[in-house]
N, C-alpha and C positions, 0 to 999 in steps of 0.2 A: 318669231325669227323671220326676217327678209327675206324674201323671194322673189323680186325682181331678177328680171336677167339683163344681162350687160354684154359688149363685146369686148374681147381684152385681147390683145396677139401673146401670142408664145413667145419665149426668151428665145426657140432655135429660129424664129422671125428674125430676129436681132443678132445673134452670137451663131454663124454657121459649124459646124462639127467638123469642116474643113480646118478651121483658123484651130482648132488644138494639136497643140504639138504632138508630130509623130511619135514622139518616147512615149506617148501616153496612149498609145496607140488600145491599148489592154483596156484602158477606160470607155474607149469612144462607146460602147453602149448604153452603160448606164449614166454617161455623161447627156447621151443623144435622149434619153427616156425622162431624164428629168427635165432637158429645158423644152423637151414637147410640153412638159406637166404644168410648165411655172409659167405665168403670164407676168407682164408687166401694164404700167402708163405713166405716165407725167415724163416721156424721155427727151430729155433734152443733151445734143453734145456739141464740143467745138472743139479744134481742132488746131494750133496752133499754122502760121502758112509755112514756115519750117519744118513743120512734121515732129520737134522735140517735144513735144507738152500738148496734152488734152485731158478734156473733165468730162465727165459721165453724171448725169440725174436720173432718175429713173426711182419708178416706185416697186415694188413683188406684188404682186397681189396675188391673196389665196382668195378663189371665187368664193367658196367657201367659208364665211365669217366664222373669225376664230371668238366664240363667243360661251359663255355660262351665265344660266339661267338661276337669278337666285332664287331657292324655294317660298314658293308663298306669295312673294311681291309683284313680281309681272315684270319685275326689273331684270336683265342684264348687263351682265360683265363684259366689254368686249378688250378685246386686243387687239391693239393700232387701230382705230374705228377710225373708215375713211370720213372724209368732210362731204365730197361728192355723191358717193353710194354707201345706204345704208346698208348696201348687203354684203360688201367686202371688208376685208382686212387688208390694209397696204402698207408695206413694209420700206420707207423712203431711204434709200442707198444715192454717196454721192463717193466717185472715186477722181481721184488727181493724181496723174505721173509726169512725170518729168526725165526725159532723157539727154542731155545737151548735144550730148556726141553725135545724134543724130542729124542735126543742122549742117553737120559738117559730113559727116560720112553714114551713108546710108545705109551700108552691107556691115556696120561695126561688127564685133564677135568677140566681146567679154572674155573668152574663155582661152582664143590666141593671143591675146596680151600679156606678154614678160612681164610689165613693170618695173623692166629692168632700164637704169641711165638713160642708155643708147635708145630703146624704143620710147621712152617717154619723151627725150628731147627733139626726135624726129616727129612724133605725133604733133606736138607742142609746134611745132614749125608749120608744120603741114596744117593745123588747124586755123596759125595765125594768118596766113596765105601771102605773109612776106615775102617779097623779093629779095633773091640772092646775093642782090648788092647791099641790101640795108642789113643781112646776117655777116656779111664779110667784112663791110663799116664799122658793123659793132664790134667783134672778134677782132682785128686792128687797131681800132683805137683801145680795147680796154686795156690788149692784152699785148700787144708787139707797139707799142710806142717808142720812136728811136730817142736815142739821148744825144744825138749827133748830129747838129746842124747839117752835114754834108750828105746823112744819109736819111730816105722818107722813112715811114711806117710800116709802108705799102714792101717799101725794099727788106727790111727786116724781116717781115713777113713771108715773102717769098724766098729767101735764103735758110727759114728755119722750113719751110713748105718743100724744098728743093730737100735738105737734107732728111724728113721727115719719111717721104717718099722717094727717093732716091730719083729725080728729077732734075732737069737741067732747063727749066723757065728763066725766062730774064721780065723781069719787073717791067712793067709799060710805065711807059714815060705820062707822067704827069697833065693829065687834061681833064677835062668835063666826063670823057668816057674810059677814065682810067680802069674804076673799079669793074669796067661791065668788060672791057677787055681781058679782065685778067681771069673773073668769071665762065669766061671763054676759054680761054685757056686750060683751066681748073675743071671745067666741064669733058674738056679733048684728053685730056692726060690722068684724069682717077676717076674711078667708077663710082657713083653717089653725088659726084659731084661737091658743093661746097656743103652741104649739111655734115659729109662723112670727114672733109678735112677740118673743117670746124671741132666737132668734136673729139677727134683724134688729136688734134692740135694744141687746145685749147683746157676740152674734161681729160680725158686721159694723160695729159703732160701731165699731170700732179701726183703727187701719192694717190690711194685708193683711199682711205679716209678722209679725203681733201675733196674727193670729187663731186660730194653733194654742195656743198659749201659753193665748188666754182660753177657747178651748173647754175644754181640760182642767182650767182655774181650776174651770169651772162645772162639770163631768163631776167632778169628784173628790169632791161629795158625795152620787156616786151610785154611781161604780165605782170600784174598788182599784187599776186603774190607768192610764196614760194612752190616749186614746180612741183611737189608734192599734193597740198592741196588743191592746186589747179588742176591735177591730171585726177582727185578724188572726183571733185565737183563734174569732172567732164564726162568720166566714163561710169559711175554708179549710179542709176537709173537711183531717182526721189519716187516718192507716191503717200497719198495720203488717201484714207478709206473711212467714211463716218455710215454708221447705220442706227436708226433711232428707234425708240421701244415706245409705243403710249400703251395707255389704257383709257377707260370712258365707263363713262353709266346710263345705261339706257333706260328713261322712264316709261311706264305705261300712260298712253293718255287722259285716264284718268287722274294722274298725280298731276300731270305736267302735261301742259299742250304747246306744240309750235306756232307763233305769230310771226307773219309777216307782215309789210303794209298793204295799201289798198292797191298798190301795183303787182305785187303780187311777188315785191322783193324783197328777199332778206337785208334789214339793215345791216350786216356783218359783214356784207358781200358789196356792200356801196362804196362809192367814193363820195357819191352825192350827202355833205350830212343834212340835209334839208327828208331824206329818206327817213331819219331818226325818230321827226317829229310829226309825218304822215299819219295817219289813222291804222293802229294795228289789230290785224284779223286773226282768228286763229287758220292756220292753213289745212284746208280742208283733208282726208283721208284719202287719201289715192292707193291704196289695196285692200286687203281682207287682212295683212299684218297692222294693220293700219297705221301704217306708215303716212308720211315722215313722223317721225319723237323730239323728244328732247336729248339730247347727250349733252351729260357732263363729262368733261373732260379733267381728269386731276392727277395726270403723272403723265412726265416727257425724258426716258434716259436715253442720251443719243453717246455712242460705243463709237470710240475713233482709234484709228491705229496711224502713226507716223513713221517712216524712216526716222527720222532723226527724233523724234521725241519718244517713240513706242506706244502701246499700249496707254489710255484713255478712257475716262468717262466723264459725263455732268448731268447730273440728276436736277429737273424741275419738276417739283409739287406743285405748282399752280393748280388754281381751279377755272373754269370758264365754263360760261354754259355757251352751247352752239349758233342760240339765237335765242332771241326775245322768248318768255314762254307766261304761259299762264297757269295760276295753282289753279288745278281742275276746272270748274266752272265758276270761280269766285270773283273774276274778274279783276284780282291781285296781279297785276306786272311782274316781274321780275327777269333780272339779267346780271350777272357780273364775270366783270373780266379780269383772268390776273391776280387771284387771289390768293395770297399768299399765307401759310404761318408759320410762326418762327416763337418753336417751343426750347432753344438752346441757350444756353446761359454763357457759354465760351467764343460761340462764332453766330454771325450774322446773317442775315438776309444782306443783298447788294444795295436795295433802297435803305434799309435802317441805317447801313452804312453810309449813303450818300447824303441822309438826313443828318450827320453826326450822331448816331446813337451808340451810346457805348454798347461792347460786345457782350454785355448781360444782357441785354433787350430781349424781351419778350413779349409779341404780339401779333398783330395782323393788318397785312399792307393790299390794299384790293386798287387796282388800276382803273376800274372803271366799273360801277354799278349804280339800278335803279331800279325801283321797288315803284309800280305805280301804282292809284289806288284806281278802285270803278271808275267807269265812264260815267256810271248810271246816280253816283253820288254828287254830281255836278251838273249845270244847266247849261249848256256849254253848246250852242246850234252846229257849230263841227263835230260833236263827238268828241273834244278835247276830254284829259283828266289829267289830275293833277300829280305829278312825281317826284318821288325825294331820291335824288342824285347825288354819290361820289365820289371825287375823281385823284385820283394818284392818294390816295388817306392814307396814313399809317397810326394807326392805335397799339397803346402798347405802355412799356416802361417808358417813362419821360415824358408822358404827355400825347395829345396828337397834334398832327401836321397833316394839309392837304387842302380839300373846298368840299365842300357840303353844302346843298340846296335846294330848293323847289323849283320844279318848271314845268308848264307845260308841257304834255304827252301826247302825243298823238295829234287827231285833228285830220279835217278833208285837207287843210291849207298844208303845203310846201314848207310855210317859215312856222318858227314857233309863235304860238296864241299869247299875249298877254306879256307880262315881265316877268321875270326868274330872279326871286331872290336868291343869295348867294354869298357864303362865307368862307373866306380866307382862313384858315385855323394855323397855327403855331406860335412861335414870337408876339408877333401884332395880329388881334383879332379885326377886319376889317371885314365893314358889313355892306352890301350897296345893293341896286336894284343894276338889272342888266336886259336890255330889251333884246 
């Protein structure tokens, strides 16, 4: 068991006891006692510059490896086994909300909204930050259009606006600043001004079963779509929450040793691929657990919850070992990544599938492995040896597809030693040499 020690900050670092809502007032202690207890790392956030929408990363980590010893082997069972410290379990949480209303109004309050006509369609205005004349343009032309050469739109308007309100306005004469005149007006003599004559004029003139119908008439040459769903999308906060489960196998080094190269890096951890074909060492013990291991890694369930979709999962069985290793001291390479089996005869793996294999297929698809043999079985003045590599395979029902081949392993030199023979597998068998 690992016993390294690490520094981790606490979740109340992060999440103050402050920011929980008063109503839960009842909670703040055992609220406050756990995020002393629970650490985090990997935090990453942002923050939209409108304040609607922000994303959360972040790992849990239990200092404490959540881990089982199986009896007899030297091997353990861990749970979520970090990539960075072998002595944690970290638990990788990623959360997304989204609130729109927020861009627009910052004090919103869910809980004071009617949802009724009249507040939706004043929200709806107020959000779109239209001017009173382009709401009064539209209302006029949709809805008071005169049939009367001798009289405007503008005059219809205000003669049903006079009668409506029991007012005595006289229609401004026709110009460039007609409609901001009358705005004026409409501003001095009703309270709400033109939003409230709008829709008393306009939603309310109709039956009461009409009214939905006319609000979206007038809403449609503002928003894309009916004022229903828009007022959904605006005011009910989205979010989406994934949290992932692994497991891993941890060898004793005697079964399994960790290699790195001669820099003293993991090739897993490179960009560099020329680090591939370096000379690999086994990495020395650095405690009395003697650490670092090997872990294999063979299960990834990652648990998501959606507004809009709900509740979620997706289960990957892949296998990967953590880095290069060596069977005990035999001087055997081995590594693979990605390994996949597909023991169903109904449903696929996604490569079978992309391979065209019918959905009986059954077999095994490895993204990337290589088995190398001794150094010590080659004459090789780098240290090279020789390895049988392969890459994206899929064996199984139908045949296989993929490349499979020799190459050069290791070595003092940067580039690979020698040529790499190299086969094509599927359809057309093509064979070649590759420098």
């Amino acid at each position: 068991m690992p016993t390294t020690e690490k520094y981790y900050p606490a979740l109340s670092d992060l999440i103050s006891i402050n920011e929980v809502p008063s109503s839960l007032n009842f909670l703040k202690d055992g609220i406050n006692k756990l995020f002393a207890s629970t650490y985090y790392k990997d935090y990453t956030f942002s923050k939209s510059v409108k304040g609607d929408s922000a994303y959360y990363n972040l790992s849990l980590v239990c200092r404490d490896r959540i881990d089982i010893e199986i009896p007899g082997t030297g091997m353990f069972l861990v749970l979520n086994p970090d990539q960075s410290n072998a002595d944690i379990s970290a638990f990788p949480i990623y959360i997304y909300w989204e609130w729109k209303i927020l861009a627009y109004k910052r004090l919103f309050n869910i809980s004071n909204f009617s949802f009724s006509l009249k507040d939706s369609f004043h929200l709806i205005l107020e959000i779109l930050d239209t001017t009173e004349e382009v709401v009064l343009d539209v209302a006029i032309k949709k809805f008071y259009s005169s049939s009367v050469d001798t009289i405007s739109s503008v005059e219809v308007f205000v003669t049903a606006l006079n009668q409506e309100f029991n007012l005595s306005i006289t229609a401004p004469i026709y110009s460039e600043t007609q409609l901001t005149e009358l705005v004026a007006l409409i501003n001095e003599h009703v309270p709400g001004g033109v939003a409230t004559i709008v829709f008393a004029m306009v939603i309310e003139a109709v039956a009461e079963g009409n009214r939905k119908d006319r609000l979206n008439d007038f809403l449609n040459s503002f928003i894309p779509t009916d004022f229903e769903s828009y007022i959904k999308d605006l005011i009910f906060p989205k979010f989406q929450a994934s949290f992932q489960i692994s497991a891993g196998l941890e060898f004793p080094r005697k079964q399994l040793q960790p290699l790195y190269n001669e820099l003293g890096v993991n090739p897993f951890d490179s960009n560099d691929t020329a680090d591939i074909t370096r000379a690999l060492k086994v990495i020395p013990k650095t405690d009395t657990e003697e650490n670092p291991k090997v872990m294999l890694t063979f299960g990834n369930i990652s648990l998501s919850v959606d507004d809009q979709k709900g509740f979620d999962y997706n289960v990957n069985l892949a296998l990967s070992t953590n880095t290069y290793c060596q069977i005990g001291n035999t001087g055997l390479i081995l590594n693979f990544q990605n390994l996949k089996i597909d023991l169903s005869e109904t449903t696929n793996i996604p490569e079978a599938t992309a391979d065209g294999r019918s959905n009986d297929f059954r077999g095994v698809y490895i993204d990337s492995a290589t088995i190398g043999l001794p150094a010590k079985w080659f004459k090789q003045k780098n240290g090279a040896s020789l390895g049988i590599y392969a890459e994206k395979l899929l064996v199984g029902t139908g045949g296989m597809s993929g490349k499979i081949g020799l190459k050069a392993l290791g070595g003092t030199n940067p580039a690979p030693v020698g040529s790499s023979l190299e086969f094509e597998l599927g359809q057309n068998l093509t064979i070649g040499f590759k420098n």
